[in-house]
C-alpha positions in Angstrom: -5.0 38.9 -16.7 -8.5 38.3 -17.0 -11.6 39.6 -14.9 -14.6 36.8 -15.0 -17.7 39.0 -15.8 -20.6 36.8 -15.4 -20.8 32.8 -14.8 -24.0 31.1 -16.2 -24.0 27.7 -16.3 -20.7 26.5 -18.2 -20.5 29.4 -19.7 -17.6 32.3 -18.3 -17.6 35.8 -19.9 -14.2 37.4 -19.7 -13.1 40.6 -19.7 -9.2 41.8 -20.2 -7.6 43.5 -17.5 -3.9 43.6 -18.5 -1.8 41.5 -21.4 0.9 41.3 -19.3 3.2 40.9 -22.3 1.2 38.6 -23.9 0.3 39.2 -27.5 -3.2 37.0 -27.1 -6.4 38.4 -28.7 -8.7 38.0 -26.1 -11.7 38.0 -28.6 -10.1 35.0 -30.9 -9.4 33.0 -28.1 -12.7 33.1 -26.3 -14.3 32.3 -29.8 -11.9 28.8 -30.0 -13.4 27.5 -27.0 -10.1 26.8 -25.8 -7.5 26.7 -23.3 -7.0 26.8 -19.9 -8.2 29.5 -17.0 -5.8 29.5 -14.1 -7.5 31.5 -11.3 -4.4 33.8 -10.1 -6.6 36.0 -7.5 -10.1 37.0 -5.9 -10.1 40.6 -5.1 -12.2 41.2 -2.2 -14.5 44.1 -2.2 -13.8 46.6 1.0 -15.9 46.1 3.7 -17.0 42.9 3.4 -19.0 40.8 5.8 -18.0 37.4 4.4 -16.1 36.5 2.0 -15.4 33.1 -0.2 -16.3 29.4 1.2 -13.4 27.0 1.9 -13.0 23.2 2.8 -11.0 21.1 1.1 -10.8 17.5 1.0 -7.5 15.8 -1.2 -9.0 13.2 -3.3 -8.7 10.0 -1.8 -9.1 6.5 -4.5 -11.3 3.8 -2.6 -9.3 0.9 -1.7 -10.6 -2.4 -0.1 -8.9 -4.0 2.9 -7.0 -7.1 3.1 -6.9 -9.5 5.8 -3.3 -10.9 7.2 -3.3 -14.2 9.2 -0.7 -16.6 10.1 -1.4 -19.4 12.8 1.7 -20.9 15.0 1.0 -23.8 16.5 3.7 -26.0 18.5 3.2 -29.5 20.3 4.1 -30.0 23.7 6.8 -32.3 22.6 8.3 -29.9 20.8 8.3 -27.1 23.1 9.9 -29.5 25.6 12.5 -30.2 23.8 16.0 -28.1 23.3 16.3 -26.5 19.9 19.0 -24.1 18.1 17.9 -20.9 18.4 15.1 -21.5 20.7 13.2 -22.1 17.8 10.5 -24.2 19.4 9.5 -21.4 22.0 6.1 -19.9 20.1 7.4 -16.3 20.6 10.2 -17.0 18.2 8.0 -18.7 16.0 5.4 -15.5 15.9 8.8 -13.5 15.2 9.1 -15.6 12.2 5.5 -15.1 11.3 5.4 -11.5 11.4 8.3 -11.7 9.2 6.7 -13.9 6.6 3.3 -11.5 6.4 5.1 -8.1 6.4 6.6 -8.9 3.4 3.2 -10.2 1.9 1.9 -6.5 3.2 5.1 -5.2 1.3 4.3 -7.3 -2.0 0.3 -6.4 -1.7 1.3 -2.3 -1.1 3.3 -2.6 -4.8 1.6 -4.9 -7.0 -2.0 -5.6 -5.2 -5.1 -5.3 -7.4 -7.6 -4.1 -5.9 -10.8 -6.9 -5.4 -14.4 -6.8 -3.6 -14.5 -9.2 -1.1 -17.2 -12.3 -1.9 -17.9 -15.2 -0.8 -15.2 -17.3 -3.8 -13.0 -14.4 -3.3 -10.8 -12.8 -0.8 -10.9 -9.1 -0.5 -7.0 -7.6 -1.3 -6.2 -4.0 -1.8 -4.5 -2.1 -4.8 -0.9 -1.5 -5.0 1.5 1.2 -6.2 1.2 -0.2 -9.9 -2.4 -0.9 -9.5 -3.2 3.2 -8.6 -0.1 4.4 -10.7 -0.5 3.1 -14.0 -4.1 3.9 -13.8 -5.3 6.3 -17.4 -4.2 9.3 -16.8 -1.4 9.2 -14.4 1.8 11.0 -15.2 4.5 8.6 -17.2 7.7 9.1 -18.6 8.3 5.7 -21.4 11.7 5.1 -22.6 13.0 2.5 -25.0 15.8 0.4 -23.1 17.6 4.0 -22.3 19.6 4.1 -19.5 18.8 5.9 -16.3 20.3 9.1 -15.9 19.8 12.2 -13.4 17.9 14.5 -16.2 15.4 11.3 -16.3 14.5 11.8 -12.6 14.8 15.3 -12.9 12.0 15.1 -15.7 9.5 12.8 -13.7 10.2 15.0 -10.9 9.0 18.6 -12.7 6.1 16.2 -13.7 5.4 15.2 -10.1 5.8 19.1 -9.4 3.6 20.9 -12.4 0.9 18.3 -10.8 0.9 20.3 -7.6 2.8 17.6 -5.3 6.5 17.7 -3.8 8.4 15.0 -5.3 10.6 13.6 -1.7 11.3 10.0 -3.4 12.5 7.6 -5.6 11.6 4.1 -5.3 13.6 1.6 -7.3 15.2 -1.7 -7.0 18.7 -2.7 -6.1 20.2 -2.3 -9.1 18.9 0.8 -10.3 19.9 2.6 -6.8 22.7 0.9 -7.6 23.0 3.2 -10.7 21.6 6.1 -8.8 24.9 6.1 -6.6 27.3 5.4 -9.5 26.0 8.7 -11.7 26.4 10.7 -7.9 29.4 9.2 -7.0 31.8 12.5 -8.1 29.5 14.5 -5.7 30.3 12.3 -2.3 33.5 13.4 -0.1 35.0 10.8 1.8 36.8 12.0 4.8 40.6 11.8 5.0 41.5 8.8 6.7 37.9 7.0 6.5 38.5 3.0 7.0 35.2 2.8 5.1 35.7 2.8 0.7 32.8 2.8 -1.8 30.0 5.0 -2.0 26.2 5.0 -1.7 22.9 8.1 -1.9 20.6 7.8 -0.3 19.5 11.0 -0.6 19.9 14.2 -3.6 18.8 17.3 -3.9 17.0 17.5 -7.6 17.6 20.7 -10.1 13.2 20.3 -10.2 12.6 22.7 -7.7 15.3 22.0 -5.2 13.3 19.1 -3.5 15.2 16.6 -1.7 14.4 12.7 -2.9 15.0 10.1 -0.6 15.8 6.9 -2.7 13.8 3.8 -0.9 14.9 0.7 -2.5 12.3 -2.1 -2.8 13.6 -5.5 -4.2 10.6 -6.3 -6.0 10.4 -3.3 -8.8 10.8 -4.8 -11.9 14.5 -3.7 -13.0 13.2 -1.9 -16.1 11.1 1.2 -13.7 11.7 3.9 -11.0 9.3 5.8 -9.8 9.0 8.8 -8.5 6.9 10.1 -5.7 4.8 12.1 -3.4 5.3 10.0 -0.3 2.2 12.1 1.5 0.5 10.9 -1.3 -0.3 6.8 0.4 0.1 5.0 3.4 -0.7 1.7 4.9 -3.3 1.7 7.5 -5.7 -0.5 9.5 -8.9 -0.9 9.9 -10.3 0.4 13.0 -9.1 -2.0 16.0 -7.6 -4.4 13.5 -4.1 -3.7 14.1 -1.5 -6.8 13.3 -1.8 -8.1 17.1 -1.7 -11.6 18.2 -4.6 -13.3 19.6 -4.3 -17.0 21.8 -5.6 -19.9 19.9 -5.3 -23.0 22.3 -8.3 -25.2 22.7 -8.8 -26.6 25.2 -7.4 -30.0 25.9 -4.5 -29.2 22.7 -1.4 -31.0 23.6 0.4 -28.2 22.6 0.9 -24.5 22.5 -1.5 -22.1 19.3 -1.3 -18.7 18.7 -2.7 -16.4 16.0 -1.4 -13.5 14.1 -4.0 -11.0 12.6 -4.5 -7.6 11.0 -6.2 -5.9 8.5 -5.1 -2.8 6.2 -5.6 -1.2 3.4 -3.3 1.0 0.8 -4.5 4.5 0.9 -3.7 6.7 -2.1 -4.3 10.5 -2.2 -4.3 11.9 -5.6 -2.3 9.1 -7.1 -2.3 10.5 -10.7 -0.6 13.3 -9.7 2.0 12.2 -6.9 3.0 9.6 -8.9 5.2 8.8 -11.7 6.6 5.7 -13.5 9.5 6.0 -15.4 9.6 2.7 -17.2 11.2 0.9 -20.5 15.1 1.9 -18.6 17.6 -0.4 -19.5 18.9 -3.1 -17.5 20.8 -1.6 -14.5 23.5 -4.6 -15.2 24.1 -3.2 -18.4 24.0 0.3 -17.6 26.7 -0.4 -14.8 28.9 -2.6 -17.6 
């Protein structure tokens, strides 16, 4: 335990208070230049009238916003006539449409790079591998090892030394796949369940006891999992710019148009420390075999 004397500059004098078991010499170690100070306490003097300044802001990585659009348009012949489905009817065709541009939201939010609208160029936001493989961020790299539970539990105490709560793994099929295999001694079925096979969802790691929701996302490559602080990111939209649909029908269109439009960005809140890839995992297919 050490007492900070005097601060000038960059420069802290110390001054030992208790080794606490620790067989340091306080005077070698100050002359190495280094090390790391962990700030355990601030003893306030009695009778204070004020004491030490706090606000605190999370570090938030800039982003740019992307623009979503999809335009439905339908003839009047079309809408007259019957169709399976009611497929002609511009609602259903909207439904559709959403469809199609939430998974584009879905494939910006994991592989998006982040780019500066121009006038060549449209603006898109970074993704989950854009902001989590950035220098720095927190990594386990394997060489076609399989996945195991001691894997996750390792990226997890990463997650957690970093100062974040690890709540989730996001993989793709076939790793969760994997995921439920190595926990399927812990699951009970009832007696006299119809329902056979098994599937988590959800575990409780040895890293701290945090429970980690396993999200499965199609589109991670095979070879990754990550694991993750999910307070860490959201999607959100700009101000107003909700996905909301907007009439499009000039006038004198033989025919029905509607649009579809929104615009969001990735946000990602201390990225190098709520997340972590574990990559270089062998095939989940193989694993399984």
């Amino acid at each position: 335990m050490l007492r900070v004397s005097s601060v000038a500059g960059t420069t802290i004098v110390p001054e030992l208070v208790a080794a606490n078991g620790s067989s340091l010499d306080l005077s070698t170690y100050a002359a190495s230049g280094g090390g790391v100070l962990v700030f355990d306490s601030r003893p306030i003097q009695e009778g204070s009238t004020s004491g030490e300044d706090f606000f605190m802001q999370s570090h938030t990585e800039s982003n740019f916003t992307q623009i979503f659009r999809g335009d439905v348009e339908i003839t009047g012949t079309a809408q007259a006539i019957d169709q399976a489905g009611m497929e002609n009817a511009i609602n259903v065709q909207l439904q559709y449409a959403t469809d199609a541009i939430v998974r584009r939201m879905n494939a910006a939010l994991v592989f998006g790079v982040k780019t500066r609208r121009t006038a060549s160029a449209p603006g898109a936001m970074g993704g989950l591998y854009y902001f989590g493989t950035q220098s720095g961020g927190l990594a386990r790299v394997y060489e076609n090892a399989p996945l195991t539970m001691n894997k996750i539990n390792l990226a997890a105490q990463d997650v957690a030394d970093a100062g974040c709560v690890p709540d989730a793994i996001v993989c793709g099929t076939g790793q969760a796949q994997v995921i439920s295999t190595f926990m399927a001694s812990q699951v009970n079925i009832p007696q006299g369940s119809p329902i056979v096979g098994t599937h988590v969802d959800q575990f409780v790691t040895s890293a701290g006891g945090a429970v980690m929701k396993v999200v499965v996302e199609p589109s991670i490559p095979d070879g990754d999992v990550w694991v993750c602080d999910t307070r860490g990111f959201a999607l959100v939209p700009l101000k107003g710019r909700a996905l909301h649909t907007e009439p499009g029908t000039a006038p004198g269109t033989d025919g029905s148009r509607a649009i579809l439009l929104g615009e969001y960005t990735a946000e990602f809140k201390n990225a190098k420390q709520a997340l972590c890839r574990i990559s270089g995992l062998k095939s989940s297919a193989a694993t399984l075999a």
